[in-house]
NUBASE-396734 format. One record per residue (C-alpha): residue number from 1; residue in one letter; z, x, y. Coordinates in Angstrom, 3 decimals. Layout:
// residues N
lodo_nunu_up_east_north
NUM_A_Z_X_Y
...
This chain:
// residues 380
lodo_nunu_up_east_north
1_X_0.000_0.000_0.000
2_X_-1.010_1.307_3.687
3_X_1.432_0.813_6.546
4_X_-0.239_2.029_9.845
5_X_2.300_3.482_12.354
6_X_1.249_2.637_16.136
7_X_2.365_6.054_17.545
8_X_4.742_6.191_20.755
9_X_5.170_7.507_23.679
10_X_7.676_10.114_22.308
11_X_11.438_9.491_23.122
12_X_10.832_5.899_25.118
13_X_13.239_3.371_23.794
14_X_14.218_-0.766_23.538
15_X_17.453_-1.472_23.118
16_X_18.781_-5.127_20.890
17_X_21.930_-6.569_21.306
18_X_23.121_-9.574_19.568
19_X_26.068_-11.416_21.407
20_X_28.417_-13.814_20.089
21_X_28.998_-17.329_21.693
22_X_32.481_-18.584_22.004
23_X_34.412_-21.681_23.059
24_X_36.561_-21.140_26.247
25_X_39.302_-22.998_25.160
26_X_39.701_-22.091_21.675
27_X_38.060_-18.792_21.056
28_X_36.106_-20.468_18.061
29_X_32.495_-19.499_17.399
30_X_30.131_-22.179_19.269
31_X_26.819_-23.329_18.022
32_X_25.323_-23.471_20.999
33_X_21.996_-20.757_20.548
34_X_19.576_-23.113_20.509
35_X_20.750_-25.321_23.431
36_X_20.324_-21.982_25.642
37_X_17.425_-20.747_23.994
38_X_15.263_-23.703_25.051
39_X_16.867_-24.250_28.576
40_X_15.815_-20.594_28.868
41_X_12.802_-20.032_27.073
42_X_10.207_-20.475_30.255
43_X_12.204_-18.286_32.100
44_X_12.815_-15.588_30.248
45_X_10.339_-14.930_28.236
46_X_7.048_-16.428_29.574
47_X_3.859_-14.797_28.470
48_X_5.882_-11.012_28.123
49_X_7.670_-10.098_25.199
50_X_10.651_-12.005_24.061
51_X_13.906_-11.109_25.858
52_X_15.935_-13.370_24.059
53_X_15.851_-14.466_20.719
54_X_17.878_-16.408_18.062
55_X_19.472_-15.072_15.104
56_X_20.494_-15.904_11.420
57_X_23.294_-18.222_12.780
58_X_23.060_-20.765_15.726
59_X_26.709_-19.282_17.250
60_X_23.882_-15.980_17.927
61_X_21.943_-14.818_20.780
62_X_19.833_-11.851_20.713
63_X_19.124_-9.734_24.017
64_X_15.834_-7.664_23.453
65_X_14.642_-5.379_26.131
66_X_11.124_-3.785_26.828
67_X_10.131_-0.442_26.383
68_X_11.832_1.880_28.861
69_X_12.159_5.584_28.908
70_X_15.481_6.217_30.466
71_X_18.676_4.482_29.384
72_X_19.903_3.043_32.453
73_X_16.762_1.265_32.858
74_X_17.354_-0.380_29.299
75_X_20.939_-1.254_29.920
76_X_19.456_-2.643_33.490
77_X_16.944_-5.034_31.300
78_X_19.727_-6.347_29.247
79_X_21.428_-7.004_31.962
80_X_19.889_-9.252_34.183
81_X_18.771_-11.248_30.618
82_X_22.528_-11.590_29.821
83_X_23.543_-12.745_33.716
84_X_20.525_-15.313_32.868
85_X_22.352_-16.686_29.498
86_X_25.899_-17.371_31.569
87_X_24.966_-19.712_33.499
88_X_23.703_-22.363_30.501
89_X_26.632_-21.080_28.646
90_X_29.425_-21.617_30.836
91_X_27.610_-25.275_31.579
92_X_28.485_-25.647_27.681
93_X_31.993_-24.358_28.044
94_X_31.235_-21.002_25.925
95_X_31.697_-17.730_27.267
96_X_29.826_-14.363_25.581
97_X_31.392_-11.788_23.284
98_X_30.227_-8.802_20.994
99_X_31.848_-7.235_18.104
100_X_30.889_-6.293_14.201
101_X_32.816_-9.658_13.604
102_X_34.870_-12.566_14.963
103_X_38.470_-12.124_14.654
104_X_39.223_-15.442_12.993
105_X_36.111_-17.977_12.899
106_X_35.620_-19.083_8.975
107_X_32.459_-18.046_7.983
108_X_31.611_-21.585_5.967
109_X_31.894_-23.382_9.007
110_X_29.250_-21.692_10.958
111_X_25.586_-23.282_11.047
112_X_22.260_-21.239_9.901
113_X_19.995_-21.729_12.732
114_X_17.445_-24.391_10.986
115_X_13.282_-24.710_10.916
116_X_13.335_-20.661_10.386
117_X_11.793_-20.094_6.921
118_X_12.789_-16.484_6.901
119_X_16.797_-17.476_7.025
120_X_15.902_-20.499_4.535
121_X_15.187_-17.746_2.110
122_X_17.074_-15.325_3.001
123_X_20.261_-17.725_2.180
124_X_18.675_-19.205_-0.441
125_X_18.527_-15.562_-2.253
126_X_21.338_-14.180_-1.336
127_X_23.829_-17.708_-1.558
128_X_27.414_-16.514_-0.842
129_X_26.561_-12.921_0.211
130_X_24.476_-14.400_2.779
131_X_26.338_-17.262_4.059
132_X_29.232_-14.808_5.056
133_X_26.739_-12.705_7.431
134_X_29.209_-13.843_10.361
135_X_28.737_-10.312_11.911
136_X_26.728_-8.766_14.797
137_X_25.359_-5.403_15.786
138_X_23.122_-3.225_18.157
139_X_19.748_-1.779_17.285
140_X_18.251_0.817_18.968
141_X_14.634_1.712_18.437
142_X_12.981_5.843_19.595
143_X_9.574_5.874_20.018
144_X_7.976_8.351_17.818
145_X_4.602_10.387_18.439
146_X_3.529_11.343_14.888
147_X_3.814_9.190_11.787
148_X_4.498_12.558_9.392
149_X_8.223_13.024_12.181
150_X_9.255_9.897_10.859
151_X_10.760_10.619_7.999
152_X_12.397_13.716_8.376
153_X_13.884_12.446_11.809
154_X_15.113_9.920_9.639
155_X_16.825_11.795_6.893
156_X_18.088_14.180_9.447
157_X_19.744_11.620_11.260
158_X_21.341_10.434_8.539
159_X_24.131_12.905_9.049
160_X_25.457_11.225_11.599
161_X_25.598_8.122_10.497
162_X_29.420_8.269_10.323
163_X_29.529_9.210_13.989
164_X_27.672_6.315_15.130
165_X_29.799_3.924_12.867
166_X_33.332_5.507_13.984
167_X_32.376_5.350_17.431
168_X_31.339_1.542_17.656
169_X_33.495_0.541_14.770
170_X_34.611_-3.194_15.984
171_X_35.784_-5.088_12.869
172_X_39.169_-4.870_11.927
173_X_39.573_-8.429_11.142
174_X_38.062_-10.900_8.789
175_X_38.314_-14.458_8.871
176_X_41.876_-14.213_10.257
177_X_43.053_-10.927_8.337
178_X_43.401_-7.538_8.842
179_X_41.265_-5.449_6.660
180_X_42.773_-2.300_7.068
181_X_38.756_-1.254_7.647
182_X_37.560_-0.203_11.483
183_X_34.546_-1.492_10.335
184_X_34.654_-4.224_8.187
185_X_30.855_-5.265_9.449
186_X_29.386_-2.319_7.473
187_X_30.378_-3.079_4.084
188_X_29.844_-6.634_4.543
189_X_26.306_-6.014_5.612
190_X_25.558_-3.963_2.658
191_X_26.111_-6.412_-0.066
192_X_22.375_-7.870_0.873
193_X_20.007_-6.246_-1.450
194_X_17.841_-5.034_1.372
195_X_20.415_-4.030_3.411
196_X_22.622_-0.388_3.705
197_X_21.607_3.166_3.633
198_X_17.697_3.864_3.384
199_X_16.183_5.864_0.356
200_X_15.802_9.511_1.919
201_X_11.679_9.838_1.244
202_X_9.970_13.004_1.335
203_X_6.246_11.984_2.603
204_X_5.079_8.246_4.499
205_X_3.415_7.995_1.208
206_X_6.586_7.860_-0.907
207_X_7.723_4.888_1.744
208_X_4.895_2.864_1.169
209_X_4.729_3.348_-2.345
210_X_8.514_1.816_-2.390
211_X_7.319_-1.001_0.067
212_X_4.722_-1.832_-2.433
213_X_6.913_-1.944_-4.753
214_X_9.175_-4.198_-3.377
215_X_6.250_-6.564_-2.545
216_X_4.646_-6.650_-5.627
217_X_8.023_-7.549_-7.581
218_X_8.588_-10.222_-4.727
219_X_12.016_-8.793_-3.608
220_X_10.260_-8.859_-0.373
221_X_7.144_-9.650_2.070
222_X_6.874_-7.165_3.514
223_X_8.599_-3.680_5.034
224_X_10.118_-5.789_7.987
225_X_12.544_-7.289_5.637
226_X_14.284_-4.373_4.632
227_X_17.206_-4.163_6.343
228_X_18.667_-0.258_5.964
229_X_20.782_1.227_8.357
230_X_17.858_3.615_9.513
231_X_14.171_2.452_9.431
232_X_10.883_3.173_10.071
233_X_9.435_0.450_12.583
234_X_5.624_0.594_11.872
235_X_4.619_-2.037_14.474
236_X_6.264_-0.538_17.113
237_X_6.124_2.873_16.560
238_X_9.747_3.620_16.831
239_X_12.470_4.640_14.579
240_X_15.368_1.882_14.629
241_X_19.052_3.063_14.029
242_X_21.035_-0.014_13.074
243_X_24.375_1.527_12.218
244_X_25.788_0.555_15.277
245_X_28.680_-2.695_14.792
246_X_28.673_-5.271_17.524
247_X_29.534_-3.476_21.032
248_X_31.341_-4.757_23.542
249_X_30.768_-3.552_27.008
250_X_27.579_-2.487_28.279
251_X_28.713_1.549_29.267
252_X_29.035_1.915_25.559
253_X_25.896_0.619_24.661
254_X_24.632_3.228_27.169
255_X_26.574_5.654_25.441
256_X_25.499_5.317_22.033
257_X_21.922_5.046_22.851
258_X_21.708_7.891_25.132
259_X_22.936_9.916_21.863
260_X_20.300_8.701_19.891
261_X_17.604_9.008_21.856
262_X_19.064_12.638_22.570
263_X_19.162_13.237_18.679
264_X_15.798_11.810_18.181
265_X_13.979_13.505_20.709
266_X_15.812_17.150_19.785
267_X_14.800_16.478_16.129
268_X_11.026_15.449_17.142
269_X_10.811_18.850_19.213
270_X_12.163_20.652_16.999
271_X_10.010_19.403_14.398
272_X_6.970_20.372_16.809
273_X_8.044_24.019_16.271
274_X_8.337_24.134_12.756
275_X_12.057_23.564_12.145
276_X_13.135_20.745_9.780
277_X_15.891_18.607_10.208
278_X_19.489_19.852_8.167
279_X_19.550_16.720_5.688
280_X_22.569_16.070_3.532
281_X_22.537_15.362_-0.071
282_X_22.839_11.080_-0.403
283_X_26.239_11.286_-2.499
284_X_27.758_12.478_1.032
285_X_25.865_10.098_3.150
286_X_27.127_7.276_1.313
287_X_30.408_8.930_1.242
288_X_30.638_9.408_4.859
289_X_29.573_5.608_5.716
290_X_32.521_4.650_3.756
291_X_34.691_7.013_5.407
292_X_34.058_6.071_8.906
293_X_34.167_2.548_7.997
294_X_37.244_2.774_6.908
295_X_38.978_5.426_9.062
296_X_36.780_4.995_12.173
297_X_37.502_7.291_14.490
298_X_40.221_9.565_12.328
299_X_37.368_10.218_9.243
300_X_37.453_13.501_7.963
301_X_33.502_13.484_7.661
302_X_31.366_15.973_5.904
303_X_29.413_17.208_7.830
304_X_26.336_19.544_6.123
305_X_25.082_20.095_2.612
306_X_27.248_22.700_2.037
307_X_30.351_20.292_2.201
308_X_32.440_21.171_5.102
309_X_34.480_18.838_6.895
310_X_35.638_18.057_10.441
311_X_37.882_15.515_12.119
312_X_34.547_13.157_13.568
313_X_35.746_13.198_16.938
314_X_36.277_16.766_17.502
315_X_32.320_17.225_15.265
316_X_30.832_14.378_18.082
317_X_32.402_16.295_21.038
318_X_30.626_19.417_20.245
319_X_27.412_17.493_19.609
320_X_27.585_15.714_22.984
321_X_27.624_19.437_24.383
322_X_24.675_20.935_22.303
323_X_22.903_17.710_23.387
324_X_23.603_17.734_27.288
325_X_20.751_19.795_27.841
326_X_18.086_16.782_26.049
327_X_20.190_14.753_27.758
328_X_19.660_16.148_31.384
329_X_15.834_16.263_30.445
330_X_15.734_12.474_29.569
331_X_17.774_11.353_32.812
332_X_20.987_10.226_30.185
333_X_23.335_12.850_30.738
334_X_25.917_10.254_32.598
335_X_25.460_8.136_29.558
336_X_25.939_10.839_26.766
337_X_28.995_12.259_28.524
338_X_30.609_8.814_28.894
339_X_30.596_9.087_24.842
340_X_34.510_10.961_25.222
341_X_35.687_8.060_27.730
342_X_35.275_6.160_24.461
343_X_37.319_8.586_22.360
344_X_39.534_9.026_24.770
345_X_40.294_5.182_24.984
346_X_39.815_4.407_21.863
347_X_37.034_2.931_19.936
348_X_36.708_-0.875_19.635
349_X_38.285_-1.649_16.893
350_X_41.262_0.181_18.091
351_X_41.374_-1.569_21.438
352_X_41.693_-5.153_19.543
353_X_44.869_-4.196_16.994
354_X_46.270_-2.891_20.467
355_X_45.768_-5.968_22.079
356_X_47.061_-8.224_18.679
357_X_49.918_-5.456_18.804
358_X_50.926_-6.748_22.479
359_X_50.101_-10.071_21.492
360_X_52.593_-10.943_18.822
361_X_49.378_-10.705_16.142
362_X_47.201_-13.495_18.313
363_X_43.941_-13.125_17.751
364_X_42.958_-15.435_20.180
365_X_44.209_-12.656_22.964
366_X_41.902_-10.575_20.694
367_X_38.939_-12.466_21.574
368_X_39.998_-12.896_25.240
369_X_40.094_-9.033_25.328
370_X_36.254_-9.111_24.132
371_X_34.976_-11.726_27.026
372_X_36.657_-9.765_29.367
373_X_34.665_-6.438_28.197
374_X_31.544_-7.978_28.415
375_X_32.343_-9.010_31.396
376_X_33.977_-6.318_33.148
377_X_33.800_-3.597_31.237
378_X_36.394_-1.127_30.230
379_X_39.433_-1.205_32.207
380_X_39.814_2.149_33.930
């Protein structure tokens, strides 16, 4: 099977961000996705691309933005979609939030968004599994000039998989509980049989021999539906990182895309001059996405093939320094740096068992903490 790849514009990015709807007075998940999406859908999206989108579950918006090469101007684009979603929200009494999961909402009481075939299926597949897909994340797409970097980019950022999980790890609670998990998101997620860590190819051709696979034995229609952690994005020419859990304020979704598109575009030039990627051997990938799920930002991760291990913090703060030079080059050395703010006041998931700490265990305060993040970002 042949899957073209539109080549990029190298290191030009789109940023997705799916936001949670809540009610004001209870905190509850609201279904109210569709309601906005049609008051909306003339204004926002008009004959461009789609800006905002709906997702597996009608309590789900998506924000999508264009193609942009510097991270401020992506964070700009979701921005002024997102100001255009609060007005038809608050009308509905439902304010935004964003995290891998909702503190407390029961997952069997949510509503899949209806009339969408591929969510029909998808449920009908994957029955339980599926149903409890209460969880949202960020996706951040690199453009990509040469089909043949693809792959190796991908495989070499694999290593740091467990960085980008500690450091947007927002899931400690399930349906109520405490999980004892900073992200509880990423093993959910990877229960779907298209879902987790990718297959770590050595040539496009090995790729599309899996996606034809895959078709031909009907586990799917095509590559779109495979749902790893890190993909190849054929259409657009990008390579999407989907680690990421639900993120709450819009500086750290700065942050964490300024450090991929800083990875990306180091790997891609590096590539250029002969010099492969480091890749790890999958038995530590995997091992390392468990890790930082659980531990979040105190993982002991590994952190090369050769098996040595560092603290993930102290391995991401000397990675934000070997990167500041990309970073000054692709105008996101504000955003990369603001990376430490992060560690310094503690990832997400942290920040909400602080506030159910303070709160007598309410996780209503919990989600209170969230709206106000989105709102008004991290308090200083």
């Amino acid at each position: 099977m042949k899957i073209d790849f539109t080549a990029s514009e190298p290191s030009t990015l789109g940023i997705e961000w799916e936001l949670a709807l809540v009610d004001r007075s209870s905190g509850e998940l609201a279904a109210h996705a569709p309601a906005i999406l049609e008051e909306l859908a003339p204004r926002i999206n008009g004959d461009g691309p789609e800006r905002l989108t709906g997702e597996l579950l009608t309590n789900t918006v998506e924000v999508v933005t264009g193609v942009h090469r510097r991270v401020t101007d992506g964070v700009d684009d979701l921005r002024h979609t997102i100001e255009s979603v609060r007005e038809p929200a608050e009308h509905l009494g439902a304010e935004l939030m964003c995290a891998g999961t909702h503190p407390f909402s029961q997952w069997f009481q949510q509503e899949v968004t209806p009339d969408k075939e591929r969510y029909a299926t998808l449920i009908d597949r994957t029955r339980w599994w599926g149903r409890q897909m209460m969880i949202w994340g960020v996706h951040v797409h690199v453009g990509i000039d040469d089909r043949d970097k693809v792959l190796p980019i991908l495989n070499g950022l694999l290593t740091y998989v467990p960085h980008f999980q500690a450091i947007t790890a927002s899931s400690p609670f399930w349906v109520g509980e405490e999980t004892g998990y900073a992200s509880n998101r990423a093993l959910m997620f990877q229960q779907l049989p298209t879902a987790g860590l990718p297959p770590q190819f050595g040539a496009w051709a090995n790729y599309e021999e899996m996606v034809a696979d895959m078709t031909h034995t009907g586990v799917i229609d095509d590559h779109s539906e495979l749902r790893w952690d890190l993909r190849p994005s054929p259409k657009w020419g990008t390579l999407e990182t989907r680690v990421f859990d639900g993120i709450a304020t819009f500086d750290e979704v700065a942050a964490v895309t300024a450090l991929v598109q800083c990875l990306v575009d180091d790997m891609s030039t590096r590539l250029d001059a002969g010099d492969e990627p480091p890749q790890m051997q999958p038995w530590f990938v995997r091992e390392n996405k468990w890790r930082a799920a659980r531990y979040g930002m105190d993982a002991i991760v590994i952190v090369n093939a050769a098996g040595d291990e560092r603290l993930v913090t102290d391995d991401l703060r000397d990675l934000i320094v070997r990167l500041e030079p990309v970073a000054d080059r692709l105008g996101c050395l504000d955003e990369l740096q603001s990376l430490t703010r992060i560690m310094d006041v503690g990832a997400s998931y942290q920040r909400q068992l602080a506030v159910a700490a303070r709160s007598d265990g309410s996780l209503r305060a919990v989600v209170a903490s969230l709206v106000a993040e989105l709102r008004d970002g991290l308090a200083a």
